[in-house]
GUVEX-443101 format. One record per residue (C-alpha): residue number from 1; residue in three letters; x, y, z. Coordinates in pm, 1 decimal, always signed. Each point is the difference from the previous one (the first is absolute). Layout:
<NUM; "ALA"; <X; Y; Z>>;
...
END
This chain:
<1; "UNK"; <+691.4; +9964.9; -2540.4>>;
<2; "UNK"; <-370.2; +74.0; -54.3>>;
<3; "UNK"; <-59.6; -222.2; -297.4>>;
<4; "UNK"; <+218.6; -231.9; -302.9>>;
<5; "UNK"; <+36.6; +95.6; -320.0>>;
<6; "UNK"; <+124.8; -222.0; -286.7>>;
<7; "UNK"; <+64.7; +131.5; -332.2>>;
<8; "UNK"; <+44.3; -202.6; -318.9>>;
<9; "UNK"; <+232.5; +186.5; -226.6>>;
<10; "UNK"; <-8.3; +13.7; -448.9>>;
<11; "UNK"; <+156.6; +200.3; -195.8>>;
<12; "UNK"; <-266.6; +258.6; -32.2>>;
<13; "UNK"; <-201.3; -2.8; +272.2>>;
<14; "UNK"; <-11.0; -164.2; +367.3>>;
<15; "UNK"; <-318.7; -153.5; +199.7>>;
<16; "UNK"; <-21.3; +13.0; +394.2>>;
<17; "UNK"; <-217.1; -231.7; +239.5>>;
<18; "UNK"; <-23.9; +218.8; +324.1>>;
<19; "UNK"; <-76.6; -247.9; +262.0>>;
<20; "UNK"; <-132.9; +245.5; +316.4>>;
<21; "UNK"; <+14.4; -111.8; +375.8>>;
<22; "UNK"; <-320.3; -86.6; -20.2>>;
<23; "UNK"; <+71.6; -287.4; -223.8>>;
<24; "UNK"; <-197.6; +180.7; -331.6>>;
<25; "UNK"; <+166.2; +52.7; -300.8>>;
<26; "UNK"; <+31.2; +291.8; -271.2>>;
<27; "UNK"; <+109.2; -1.0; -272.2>>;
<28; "UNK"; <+207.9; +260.5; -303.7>>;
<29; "UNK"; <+111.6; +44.1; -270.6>>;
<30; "UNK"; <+275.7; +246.7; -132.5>>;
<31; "UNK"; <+251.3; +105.7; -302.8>>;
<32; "UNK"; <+365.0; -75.6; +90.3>>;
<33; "UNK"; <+84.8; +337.7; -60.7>>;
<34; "UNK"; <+66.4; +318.8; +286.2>>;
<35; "UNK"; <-348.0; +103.5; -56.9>>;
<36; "UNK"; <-173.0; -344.9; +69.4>>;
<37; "UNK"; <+220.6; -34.8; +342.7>>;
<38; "UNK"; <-75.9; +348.9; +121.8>>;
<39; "UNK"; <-378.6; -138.8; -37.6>>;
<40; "UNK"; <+31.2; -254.9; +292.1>>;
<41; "UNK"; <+88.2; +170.3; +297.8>>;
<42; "UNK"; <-311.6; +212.0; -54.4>>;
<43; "UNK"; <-166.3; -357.3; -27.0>>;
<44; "UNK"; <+103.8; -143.9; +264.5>>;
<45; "UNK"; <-77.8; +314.2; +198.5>>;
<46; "UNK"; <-387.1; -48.6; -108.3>>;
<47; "UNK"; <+30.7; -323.3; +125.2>>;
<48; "UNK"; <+115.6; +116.0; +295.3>>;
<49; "UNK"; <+294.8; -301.3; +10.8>>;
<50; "UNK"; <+325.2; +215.2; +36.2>>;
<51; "UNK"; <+294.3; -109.8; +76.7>>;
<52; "UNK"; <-47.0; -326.6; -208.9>>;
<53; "UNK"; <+310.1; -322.6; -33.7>>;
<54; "UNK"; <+19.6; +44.3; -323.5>>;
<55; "UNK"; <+91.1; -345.2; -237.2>>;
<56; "UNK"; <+139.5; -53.9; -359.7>>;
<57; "UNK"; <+179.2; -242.7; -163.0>>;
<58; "UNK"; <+371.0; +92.1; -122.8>>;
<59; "UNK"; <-100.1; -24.4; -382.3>>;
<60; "UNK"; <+302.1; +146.1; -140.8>>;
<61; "UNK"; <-20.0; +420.2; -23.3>>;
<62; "UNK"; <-382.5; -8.8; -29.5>>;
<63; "UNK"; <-50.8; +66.6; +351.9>>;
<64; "UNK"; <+260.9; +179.8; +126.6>>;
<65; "UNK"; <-110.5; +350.9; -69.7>>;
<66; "UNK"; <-320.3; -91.4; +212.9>>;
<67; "UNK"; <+197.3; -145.4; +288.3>>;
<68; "UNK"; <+219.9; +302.4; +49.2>>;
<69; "UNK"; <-311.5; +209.3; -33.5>>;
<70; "UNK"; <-207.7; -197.4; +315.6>>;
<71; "UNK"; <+345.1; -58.5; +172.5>>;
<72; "UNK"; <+55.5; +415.9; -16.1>>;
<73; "UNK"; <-371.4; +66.8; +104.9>>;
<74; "UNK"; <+14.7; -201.1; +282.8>>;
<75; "UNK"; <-122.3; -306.9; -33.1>>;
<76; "UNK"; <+201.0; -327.8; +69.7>>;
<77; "UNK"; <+72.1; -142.1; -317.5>>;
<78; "UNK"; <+81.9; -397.0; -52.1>>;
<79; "UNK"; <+134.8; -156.0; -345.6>>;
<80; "UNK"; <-46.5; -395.1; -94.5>>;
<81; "UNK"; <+173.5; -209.7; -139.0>>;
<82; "UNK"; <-201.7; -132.6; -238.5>>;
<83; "UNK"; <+24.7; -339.0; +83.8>>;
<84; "UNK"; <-133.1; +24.4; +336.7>>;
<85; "UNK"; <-299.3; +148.6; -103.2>>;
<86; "UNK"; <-59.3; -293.8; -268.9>>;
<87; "UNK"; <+90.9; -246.4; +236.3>>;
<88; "UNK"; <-272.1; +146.1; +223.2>>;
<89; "UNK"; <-255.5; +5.7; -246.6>>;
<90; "UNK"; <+35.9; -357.4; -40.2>>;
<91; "UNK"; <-14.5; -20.8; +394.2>>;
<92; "UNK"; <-354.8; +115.1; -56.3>>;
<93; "UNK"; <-104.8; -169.6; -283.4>>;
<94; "UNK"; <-64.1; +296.3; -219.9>>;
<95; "UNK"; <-91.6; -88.0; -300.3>>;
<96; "UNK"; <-65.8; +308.2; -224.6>>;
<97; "UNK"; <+260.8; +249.0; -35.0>>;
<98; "UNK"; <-72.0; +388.1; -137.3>>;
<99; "UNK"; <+164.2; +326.4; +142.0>>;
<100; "UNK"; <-317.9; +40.9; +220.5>>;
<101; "UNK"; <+15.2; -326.0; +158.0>>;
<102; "UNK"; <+434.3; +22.2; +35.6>>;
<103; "UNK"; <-72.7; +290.0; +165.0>>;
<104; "UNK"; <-250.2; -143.2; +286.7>>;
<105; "UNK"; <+255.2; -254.8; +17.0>>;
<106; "UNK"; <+304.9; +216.2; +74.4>>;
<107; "UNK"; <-217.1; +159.5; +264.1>>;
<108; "UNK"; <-104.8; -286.2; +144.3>>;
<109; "UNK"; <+388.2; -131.8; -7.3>>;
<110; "UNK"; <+83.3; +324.6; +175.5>>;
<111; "UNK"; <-239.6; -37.8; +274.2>>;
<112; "UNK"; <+22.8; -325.2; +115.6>>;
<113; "UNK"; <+389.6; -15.4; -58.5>>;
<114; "UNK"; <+115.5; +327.3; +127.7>>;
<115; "UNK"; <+338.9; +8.1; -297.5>>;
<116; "UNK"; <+239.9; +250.8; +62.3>>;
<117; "UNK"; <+43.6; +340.4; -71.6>>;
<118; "UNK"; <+159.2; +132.8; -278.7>>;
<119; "UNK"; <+197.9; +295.7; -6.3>>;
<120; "UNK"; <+132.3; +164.7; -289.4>>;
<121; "UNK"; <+411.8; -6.3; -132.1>>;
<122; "UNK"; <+157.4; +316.7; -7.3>>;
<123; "UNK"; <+1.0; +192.5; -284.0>>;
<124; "UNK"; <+316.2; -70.4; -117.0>>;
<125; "UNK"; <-23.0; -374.4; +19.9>>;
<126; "UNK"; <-398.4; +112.0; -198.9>>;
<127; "UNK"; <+193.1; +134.9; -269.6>>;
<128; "UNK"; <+295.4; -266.9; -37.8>>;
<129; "UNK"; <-246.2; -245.9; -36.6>>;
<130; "UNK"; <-156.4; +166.5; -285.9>>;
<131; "UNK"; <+296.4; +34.4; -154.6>>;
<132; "UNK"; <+80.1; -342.4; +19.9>>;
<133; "UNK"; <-326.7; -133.2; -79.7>>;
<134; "UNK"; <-18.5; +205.0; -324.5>>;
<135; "UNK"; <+365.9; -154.5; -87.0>>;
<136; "UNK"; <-130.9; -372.7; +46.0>>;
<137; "UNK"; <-321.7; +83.1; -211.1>>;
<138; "UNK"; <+224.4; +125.6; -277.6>>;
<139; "UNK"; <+220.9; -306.7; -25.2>>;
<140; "UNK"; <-333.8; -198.3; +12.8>>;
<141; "UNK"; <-155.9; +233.1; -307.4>>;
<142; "UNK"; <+337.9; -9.7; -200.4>>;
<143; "UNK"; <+38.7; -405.8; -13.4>>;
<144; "UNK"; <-317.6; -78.7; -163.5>>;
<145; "UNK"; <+84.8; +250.2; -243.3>>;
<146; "UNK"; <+338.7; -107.7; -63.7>>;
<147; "UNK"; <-123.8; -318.5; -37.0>>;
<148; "UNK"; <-253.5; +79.5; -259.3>>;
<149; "UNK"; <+315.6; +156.0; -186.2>>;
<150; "UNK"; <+161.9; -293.8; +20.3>>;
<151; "UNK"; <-269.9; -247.0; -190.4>>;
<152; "UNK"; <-45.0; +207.0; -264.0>>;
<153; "UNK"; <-53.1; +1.5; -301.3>>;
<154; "UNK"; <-211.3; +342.5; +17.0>>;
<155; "UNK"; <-183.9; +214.7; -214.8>>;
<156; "UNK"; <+170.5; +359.0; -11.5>>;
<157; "UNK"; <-230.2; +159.4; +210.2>>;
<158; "UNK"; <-8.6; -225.4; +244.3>>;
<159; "UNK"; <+404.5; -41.5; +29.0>>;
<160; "UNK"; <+17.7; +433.2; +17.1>>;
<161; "UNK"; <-245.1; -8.8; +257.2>>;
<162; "UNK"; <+212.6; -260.8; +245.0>>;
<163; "UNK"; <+288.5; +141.1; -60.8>>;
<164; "UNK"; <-116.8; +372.1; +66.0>>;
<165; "UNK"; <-162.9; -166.5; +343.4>>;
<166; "UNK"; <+373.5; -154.2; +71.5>>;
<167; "UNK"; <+145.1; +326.2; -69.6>>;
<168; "UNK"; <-266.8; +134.0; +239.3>>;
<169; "UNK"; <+53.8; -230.7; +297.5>>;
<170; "UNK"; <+386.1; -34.5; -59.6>>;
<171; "UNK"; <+6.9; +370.5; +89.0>>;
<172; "UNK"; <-246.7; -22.1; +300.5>>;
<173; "UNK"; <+276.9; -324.4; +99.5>>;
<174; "UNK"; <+250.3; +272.8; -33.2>>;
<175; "UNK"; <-148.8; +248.9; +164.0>>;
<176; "UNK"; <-189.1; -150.0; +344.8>>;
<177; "UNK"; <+346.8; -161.2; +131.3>>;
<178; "UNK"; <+140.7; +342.1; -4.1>>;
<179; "UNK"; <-323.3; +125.5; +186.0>>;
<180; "UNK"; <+41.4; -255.7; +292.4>>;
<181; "UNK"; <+373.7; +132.1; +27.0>>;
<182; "UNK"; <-83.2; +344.2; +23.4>>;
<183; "UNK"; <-277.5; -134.1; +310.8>>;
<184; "UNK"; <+260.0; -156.4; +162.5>>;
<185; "UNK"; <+262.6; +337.2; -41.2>>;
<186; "UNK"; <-307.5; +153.0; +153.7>>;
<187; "UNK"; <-34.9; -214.5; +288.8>>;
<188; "UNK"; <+293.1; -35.0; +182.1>>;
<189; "UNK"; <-143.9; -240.3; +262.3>>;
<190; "UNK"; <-117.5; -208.4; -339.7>>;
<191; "UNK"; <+309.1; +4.8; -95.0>>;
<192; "UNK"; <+165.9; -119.8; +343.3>>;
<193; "UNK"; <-257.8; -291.4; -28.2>>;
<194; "UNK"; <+107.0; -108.8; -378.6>>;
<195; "UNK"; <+394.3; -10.1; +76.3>>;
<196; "UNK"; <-115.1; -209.1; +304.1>>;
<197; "UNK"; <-137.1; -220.2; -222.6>>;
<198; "UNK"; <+224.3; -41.8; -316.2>>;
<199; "UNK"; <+277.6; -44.0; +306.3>>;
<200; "UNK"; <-192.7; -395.7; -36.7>>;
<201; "UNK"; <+160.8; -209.6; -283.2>>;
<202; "UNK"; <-298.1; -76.9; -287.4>>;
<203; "UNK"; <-146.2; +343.1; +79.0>>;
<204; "UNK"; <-8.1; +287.6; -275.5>>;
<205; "UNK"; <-111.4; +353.0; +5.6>>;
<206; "UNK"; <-303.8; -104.8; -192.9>>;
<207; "UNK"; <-77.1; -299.9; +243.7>>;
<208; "UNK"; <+66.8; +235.6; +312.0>>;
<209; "UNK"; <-229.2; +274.0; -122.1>>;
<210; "UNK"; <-249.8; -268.5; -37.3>>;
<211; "UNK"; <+25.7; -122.1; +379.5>>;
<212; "UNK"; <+9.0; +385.7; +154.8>>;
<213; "UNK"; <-343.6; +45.4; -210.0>>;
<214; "UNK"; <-213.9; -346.3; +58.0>>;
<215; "UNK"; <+140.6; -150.3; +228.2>>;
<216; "UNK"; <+168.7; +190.1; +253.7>>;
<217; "UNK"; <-190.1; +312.9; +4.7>>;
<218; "UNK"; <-123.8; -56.8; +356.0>>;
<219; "UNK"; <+225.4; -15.2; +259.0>>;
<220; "UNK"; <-265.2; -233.3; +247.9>>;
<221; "UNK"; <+112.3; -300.7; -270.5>>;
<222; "UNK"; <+170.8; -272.7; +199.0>>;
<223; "UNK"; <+269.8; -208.2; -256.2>>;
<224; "UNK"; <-317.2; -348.0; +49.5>>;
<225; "UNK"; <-228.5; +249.0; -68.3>>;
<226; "UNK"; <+147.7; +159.2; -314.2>>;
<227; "UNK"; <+84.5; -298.6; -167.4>>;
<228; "UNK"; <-344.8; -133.2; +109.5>>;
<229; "UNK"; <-129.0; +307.3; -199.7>>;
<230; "UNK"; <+214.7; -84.0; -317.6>>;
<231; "UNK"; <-131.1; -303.9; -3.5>>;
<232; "UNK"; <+316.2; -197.7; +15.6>>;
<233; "UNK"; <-65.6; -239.1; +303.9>>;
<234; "UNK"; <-53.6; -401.7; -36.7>>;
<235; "UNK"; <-312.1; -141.5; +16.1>>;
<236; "UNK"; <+11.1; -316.7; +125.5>>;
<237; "UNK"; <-316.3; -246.5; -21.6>>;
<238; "UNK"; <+19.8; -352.4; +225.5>>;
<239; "UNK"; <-303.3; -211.8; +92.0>>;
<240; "UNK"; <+92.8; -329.3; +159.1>>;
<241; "UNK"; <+319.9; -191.0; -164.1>>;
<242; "UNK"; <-74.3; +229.4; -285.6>>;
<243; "UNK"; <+232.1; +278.4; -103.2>>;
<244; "UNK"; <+44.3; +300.4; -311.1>>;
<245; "UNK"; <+267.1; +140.7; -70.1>>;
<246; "UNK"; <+3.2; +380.3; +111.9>>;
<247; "UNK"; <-55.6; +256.1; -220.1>>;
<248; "UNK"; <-43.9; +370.1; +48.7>>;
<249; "UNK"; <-311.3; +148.9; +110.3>>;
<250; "UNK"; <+16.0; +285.1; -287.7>>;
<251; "UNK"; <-274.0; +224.8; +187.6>>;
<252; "UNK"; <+144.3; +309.7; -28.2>>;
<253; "UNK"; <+110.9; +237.3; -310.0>>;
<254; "UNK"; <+94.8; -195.2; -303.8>>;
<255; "UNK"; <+253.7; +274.2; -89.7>>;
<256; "UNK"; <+194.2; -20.1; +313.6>>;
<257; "UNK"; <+84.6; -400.7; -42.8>>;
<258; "UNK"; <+50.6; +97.0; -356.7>>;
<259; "UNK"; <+293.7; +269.5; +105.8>>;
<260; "UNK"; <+133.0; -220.4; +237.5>>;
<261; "UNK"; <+9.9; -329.0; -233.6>>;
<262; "UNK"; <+318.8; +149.0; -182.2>>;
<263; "UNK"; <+190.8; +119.4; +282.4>>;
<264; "UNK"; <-53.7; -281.8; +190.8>>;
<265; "UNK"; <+180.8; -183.8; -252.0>>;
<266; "UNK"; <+340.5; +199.1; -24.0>>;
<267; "UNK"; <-28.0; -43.4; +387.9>>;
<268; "UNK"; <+34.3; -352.8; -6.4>>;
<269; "UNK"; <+270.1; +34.1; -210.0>>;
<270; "UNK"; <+178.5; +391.6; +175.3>>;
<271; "UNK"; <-139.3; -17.3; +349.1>>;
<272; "UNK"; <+188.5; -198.2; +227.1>>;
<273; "UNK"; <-293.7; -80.1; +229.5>>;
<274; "UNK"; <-154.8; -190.8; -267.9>>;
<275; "UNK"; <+192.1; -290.5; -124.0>>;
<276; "UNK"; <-30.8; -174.9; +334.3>>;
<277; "UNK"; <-327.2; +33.8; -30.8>>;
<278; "UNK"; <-42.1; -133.2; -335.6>>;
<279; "UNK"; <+214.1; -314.0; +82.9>>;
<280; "UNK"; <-183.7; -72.8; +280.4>>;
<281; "UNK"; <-327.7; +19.1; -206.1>>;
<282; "UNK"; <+150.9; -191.8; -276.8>>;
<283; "UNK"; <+105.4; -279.1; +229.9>>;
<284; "UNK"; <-381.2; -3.0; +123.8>>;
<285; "UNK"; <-82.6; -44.4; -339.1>>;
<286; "UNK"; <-184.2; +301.3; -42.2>>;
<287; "UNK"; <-87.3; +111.1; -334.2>>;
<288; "UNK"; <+160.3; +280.8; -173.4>>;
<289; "UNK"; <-290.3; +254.8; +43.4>>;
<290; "UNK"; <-53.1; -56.6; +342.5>>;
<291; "UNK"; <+382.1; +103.4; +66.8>>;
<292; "UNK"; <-57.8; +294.3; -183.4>>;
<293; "UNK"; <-342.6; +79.5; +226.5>>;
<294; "UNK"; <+284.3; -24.5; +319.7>>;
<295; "UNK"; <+230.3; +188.4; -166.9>>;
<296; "UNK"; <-300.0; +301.1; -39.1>>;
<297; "UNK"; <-85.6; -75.1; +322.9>>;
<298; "UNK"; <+343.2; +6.2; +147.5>>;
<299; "UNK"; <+108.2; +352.2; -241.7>>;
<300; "UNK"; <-367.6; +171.8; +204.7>>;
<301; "UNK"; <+135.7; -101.2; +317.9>>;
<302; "UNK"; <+398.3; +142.3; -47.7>>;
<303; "UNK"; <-155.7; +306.9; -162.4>>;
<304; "UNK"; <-240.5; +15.2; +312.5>>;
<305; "UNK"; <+321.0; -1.2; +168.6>>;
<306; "UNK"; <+223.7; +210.2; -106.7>>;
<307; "UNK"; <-326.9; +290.2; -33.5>>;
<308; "UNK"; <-70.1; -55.7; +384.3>>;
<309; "UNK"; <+366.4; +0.0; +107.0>>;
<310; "UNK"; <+127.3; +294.7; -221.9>>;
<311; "UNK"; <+304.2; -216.6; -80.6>>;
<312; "UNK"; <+102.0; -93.3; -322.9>>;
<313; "UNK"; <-17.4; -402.5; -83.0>>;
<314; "UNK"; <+319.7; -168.8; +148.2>>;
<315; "UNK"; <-12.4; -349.1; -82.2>>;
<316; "UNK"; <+152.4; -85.8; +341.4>>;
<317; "UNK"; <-288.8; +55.1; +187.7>>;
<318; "UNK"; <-225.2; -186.2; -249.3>>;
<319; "UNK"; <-164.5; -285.0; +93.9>>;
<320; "UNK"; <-254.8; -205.9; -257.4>>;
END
């Protein structure tokens, strides 16, 4: 690569810190729009830096337009968690944070660290995640609402305007579940991959959808590495005779330890891989919530499973 380029990402627009092989460093500005991406190839083409390593942190869908545009022009294309990058910054003993200076920082994370390269889901899997995303974002608009119902009293206006809003996303509830099974008639191989999945005990269409879309969209994932991503593995602190209890790292997507927080449950309850498991915990004296963590943990590594095999779950060849 001729030169590093990190890019803090907003909603509207996106800074870059260009970091040449010469060690200098440029700097840009941009909207987060089609127009104000087509702007920096040109850029970096005056700067004479092309191909760049290209660096953002994954900050929900802000980015992702931008990524796919770099990654399809070329470029290699890396996305951070965001917690590295943090934990880096305190490395360094930054002290002021704006978009600017996150930006430097990302490049200077890139260069000295060398992260990975990203590489874009198919579209398919693109798609399905929208879908999904949009269906957890309208469960998390209608509860508020409901709840707001639910105190009352309200003036008129105000108790029309909730309910027409309920009416509103109850129909959107309706309809988006009935989108994500027309993707999956679409997609056969989608498909294939959910009744692999709902073959495991605990595991529902809506949980399985979830999996094929955040979790499992890459097939490079090892079973450690994808629960490592959900965030579901202990974290165990010891210094000398002193000991924590474990609890889960929780550095990956919130919404993924949400879906799986439900179905874990019916697993220990259905699944006959997990009661073992539990009892063996229990006798431990683990607490309740740290079963539940293994039983995540244990549902990522059968669905791993049965995904890489092509075999539906057969409890006979399940080990804890």
């Amino acid at each position: 690569m001729d030169g590093v380029l990190g890019i803090d990402m907003a909603n509207t627009k996106f800074d870059v810190a260009l970091v040449g092989p010469d060690g200098t460093v440029r700097r840009k500005s941009g909207a987060n729009t089609p127009a104000g991406f087509a702007d920096l190839p040109a850029w970096l083409t005056r700067q004479a830096v092309t191909p760049v390593h290209a660096a953002l942190e994954a900050t929900g869908t802000y980015g992702d337009a931008l990524a796919e545009y770099l990654y399809d022009a070329g470029h290699v294309v890396s996305v951070l968690n965001p917690a590295i990058t943090h934990a880096f910054a305190a490395s360094q003993l930054k002290r002021a944070k704006t978009d600017r200076i996150d930006a430097a920082l990302i490049a200077e994370y890139t260069a000295t660290q060398h992260p990975p390269a990203w590489t874009p889901a198919p579209r398919e899997i693109r798609e399905l995640q929208a879908l999904v995303r949009r269906l957890d974002a309208l469960h998390g608009m209608r509860t508020p609402e409901a709840n707001r119902l639910a105190a009352g009293p309200l003036v008129d206006a105000v108790h029309t305007s909730i309910t027409t809003g309920l009416g509103t996303l109850d129909a959107e509830l309706a309809a988006v579940p009935q989108q994500i099974q027309n993707h999956f008639r679409q997609h056969p191989g989608l498909r294939a991959q959910r009744e692999l999945l709902t073959s495991l005990p605990g595991i529902g269409d809506a949980t399985a959808a979830g999996l094929i879309a955040e979790l499992f969209d890459k097939p490079s994932h090892s079973a450690r590495q994808a629960a490592a991503f959900a965030g579901v593995v202990p974290r165990v602190a010891a210094s000398g005779t002193l000991r924590t209890r474990g609890r889960l790292v929780k550095l990956g997507p919130g919404r993924l330890r949400k879906a799986l927080s439900l179905p874990a449950l019916t697993a220990l309850r259905c699944n006959p891989t997990l009661p073992s498991l539990r009892a063996r915990m229990r006798a431990a004296g683990q607490p309740p919530m740290v079963i539940v963590g293994a039983a995540m943990r244990t549902l990522i590594h059968l669905a791993y499973g049965v995904l890489k095999s092509g075999r539906a779950y057969d409890p006979t060849y399940a080990r804890p």
